[in-house]
C-alpha positions as a Markdown table, in Angstrom:
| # | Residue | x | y | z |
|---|---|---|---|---|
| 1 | Unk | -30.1 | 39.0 | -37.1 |
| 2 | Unk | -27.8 | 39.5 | -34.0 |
| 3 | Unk | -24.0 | 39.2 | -35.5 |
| 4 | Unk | -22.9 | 37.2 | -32.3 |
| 5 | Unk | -26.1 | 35.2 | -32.5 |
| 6 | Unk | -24.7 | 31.5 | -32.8 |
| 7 | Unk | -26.4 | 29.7 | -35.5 |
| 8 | Unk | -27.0 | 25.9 | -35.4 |
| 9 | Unk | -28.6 | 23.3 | -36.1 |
| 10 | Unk | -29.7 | 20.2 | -34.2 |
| 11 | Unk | -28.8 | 16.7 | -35.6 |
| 12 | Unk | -31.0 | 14.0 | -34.4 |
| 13 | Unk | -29.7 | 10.5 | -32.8 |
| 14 | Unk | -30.3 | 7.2 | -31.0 |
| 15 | Unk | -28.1 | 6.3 | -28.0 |
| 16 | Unk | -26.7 | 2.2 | -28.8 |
| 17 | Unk | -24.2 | 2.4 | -25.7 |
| 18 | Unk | -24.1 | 4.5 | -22.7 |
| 19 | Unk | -22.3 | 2.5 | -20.2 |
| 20 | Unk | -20.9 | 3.5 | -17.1 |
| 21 | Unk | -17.0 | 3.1 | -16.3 |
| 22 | Unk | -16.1 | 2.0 | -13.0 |
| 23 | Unk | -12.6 | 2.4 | -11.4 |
| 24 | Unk | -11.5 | 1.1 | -8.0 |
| 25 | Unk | -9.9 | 4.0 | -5.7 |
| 26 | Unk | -6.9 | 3.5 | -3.9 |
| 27 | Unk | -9.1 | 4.2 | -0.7 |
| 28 | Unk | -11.2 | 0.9 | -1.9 |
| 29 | Unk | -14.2 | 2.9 | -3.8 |
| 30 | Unk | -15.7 | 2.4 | -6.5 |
| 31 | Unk | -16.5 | 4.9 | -8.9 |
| 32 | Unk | -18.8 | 4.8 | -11.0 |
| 33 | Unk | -19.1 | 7.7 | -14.3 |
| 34 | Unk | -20.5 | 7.4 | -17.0 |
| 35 | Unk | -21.3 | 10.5 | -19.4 |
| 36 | Unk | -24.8 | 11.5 | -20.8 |
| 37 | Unk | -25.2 | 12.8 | -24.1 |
| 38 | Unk | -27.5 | 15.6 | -24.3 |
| 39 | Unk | -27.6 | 17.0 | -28.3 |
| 40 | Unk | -25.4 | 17.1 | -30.9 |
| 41 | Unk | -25.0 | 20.3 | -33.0 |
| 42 | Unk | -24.0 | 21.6 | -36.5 |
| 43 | Unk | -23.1 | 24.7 | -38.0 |
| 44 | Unk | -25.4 | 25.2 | -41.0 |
| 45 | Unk | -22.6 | 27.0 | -42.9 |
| 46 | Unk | -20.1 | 24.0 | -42.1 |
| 47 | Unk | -22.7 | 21.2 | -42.7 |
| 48 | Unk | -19.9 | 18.8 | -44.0 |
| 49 | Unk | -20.6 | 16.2 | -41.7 |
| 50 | Unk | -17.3 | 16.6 | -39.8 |
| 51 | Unk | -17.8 | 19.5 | -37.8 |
| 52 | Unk | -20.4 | 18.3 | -35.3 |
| 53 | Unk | -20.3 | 19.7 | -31.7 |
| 54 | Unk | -21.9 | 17.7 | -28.1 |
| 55 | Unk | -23.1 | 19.0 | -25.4 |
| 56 | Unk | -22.7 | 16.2 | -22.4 |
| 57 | Unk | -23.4 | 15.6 | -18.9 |
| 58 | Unk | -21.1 | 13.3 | -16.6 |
| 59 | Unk | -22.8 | 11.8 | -13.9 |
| 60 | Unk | -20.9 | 9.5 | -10.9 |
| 61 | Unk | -21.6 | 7.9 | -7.6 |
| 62 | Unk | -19.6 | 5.9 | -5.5 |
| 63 | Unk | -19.9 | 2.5 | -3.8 |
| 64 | Unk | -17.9 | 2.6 | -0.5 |
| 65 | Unk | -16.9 | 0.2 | 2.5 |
| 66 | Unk | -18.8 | 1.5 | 5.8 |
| 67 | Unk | -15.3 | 2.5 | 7.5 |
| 68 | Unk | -15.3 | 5.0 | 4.6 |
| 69 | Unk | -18.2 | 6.9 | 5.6 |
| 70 | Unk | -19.1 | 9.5 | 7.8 |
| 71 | Unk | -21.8 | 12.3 | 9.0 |
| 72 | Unk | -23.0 | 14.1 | 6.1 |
| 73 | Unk | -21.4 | 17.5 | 5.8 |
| 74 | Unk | -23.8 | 20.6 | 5.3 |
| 75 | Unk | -21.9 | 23.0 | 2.7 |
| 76 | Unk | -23.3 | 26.8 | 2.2 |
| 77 | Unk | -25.0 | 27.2 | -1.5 |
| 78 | Unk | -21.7 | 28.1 | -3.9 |
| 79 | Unk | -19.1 | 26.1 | -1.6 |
| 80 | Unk | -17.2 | 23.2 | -2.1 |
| 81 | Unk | -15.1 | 21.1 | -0.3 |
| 82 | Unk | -11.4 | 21.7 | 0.7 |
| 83 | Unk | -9.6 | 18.8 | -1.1 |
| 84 | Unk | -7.5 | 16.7 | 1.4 |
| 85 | Unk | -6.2 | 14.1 | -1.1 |
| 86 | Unk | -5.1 | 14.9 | -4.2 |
| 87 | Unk | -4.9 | 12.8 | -7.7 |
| 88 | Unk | -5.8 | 9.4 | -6.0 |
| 89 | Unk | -4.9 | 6.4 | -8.0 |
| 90 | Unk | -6.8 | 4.0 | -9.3 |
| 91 | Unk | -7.2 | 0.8 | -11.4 |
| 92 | Unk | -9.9 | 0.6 | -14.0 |
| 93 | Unk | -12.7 | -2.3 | -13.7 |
| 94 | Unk | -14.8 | -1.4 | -16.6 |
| 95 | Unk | -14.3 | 1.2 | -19.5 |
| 96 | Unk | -15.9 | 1.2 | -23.2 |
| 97 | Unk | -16.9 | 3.8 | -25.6 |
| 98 | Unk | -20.6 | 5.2 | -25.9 |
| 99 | Unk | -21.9 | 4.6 | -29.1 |
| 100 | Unk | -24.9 | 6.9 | -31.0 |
| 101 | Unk | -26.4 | 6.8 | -34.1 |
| 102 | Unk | -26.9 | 10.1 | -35.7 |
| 103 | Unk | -29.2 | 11.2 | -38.7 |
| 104 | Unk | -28.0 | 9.6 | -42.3 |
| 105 | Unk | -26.6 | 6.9 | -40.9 |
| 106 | Unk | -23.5 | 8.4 | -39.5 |
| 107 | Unk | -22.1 | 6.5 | -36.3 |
| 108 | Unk | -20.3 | 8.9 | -33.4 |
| 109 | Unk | -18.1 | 7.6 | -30.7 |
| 110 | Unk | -17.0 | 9.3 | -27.5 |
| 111 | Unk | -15.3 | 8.1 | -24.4 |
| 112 | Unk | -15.0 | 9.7 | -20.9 |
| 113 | Unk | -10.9 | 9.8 | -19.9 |
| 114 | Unk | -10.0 | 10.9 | -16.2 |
| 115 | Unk | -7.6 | 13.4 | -16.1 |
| 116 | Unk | -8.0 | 13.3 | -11.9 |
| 117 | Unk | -9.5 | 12.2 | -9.1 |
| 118 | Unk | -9.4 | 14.2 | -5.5 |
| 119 | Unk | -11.0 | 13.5 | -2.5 |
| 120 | Unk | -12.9 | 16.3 | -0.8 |
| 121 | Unk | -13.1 | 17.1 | 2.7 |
| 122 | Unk | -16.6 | 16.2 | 4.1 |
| 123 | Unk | -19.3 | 13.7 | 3.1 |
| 124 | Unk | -22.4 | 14.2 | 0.9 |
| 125 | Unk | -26.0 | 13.6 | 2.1 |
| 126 | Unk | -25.8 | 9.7 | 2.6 |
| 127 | Unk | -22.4 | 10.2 | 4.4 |
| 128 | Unk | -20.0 | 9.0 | 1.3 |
| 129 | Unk | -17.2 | 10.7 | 0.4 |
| 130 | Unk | -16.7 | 13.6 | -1.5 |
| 131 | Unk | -14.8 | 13.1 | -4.6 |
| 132 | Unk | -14.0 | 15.3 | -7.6 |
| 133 | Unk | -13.0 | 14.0 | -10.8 |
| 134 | Unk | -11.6 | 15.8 | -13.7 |
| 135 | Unk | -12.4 | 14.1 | -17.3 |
| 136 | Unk | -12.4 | 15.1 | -20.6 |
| 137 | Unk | -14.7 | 13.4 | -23.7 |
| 138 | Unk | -12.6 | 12.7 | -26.4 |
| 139 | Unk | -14.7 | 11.8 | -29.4 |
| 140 | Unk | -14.0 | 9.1 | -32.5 |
C-alpha cells in the first residue's frame, strides 16, 4: 500500500434539511446559498464516531431588480472578475441549519456562515451581477 495513500471510509446518510439561506444585499439582492452535501468520511483507524469529515458544495443565485442588471460579460476560461465593491452588507431573511441522518442513528448538523460578500465587475450570462461570497461550514 502507498504510505501517503489516504485511507477512508464512506459513512452512509439521508439528507432531513437542506434549505437555502437568503440574505437581502445592500444593493437590494437577494441571495440565495444554500450548501450541498456530497459524502461524509471516516478514518478507519479513528472510527470513534467523532472524527467524521464532509465534503460540500455551496451553490447561490441571486434575485435582482431590473436597474441591477446589465449585458452579460464574456470572461476568458480561468478569469474572474475585478471586484468593485467590497464586503457588502446585508440583513439575513432566512437562515437554519441542514440536518442529515448518518448510519447508526447518529444525527450531523452543519450551517453555511458568510464570512463576505463582494460584488464583481461584469454580469453573468442572464445579465445579473456578479457576486462572490466567502463562507465557511461550521458543523454541530
Amino acid at each position: 500500500m502507498d504510505k501517503n495513500k489516504i485511507d477512508f471510509n464512506y459513512i452512509k446518510f439521508k439528507a432531513i434539511n437542506e434549505p437555502w439561506n437568503k440574505y437581502k444585499l445592500e444593493d437590494g439582492t437577494i441571495l440565495k446559498i444554500k450548501v450541498v452535501l456530497i459524502n461524509f468520511i471516516t478514518n478507519p483507524k479513528e472510527d470513534d464516531g467523532k472524527s467524521i469529515l464532509f465534503k460540500a458544495s455551496t451553490v447561490l443565485g441571486v434575485e435582482t431588480t431590473k436597474d441591477l442588471r446589465g449585458e452579460p460579460t464574456t470572461l476568458k476560461p480561468g478569469e474572474k472578475p475585478k471586484i468593485i465593491k467590497k464586503d457588502l452588507k446585508y440583513q439575513t431573511i432566512e437562515e437554519d441549519w441542514n440536518e442529515y441522518l448518518l448510519e447508526k442513528d447518529k444525527h450531523m448538523k452543519m450551517k453555511l456562515v458568510i464570512t463576505e460578500i463582494d460584488r464583481g465587475e461584469g454580469f453573468d450570462t442572464f445579465g445579473e451581477p456578479i457576486y462572490h461570497v466567502s463562507n465557511t461550514i461550521v458543523p454541530k
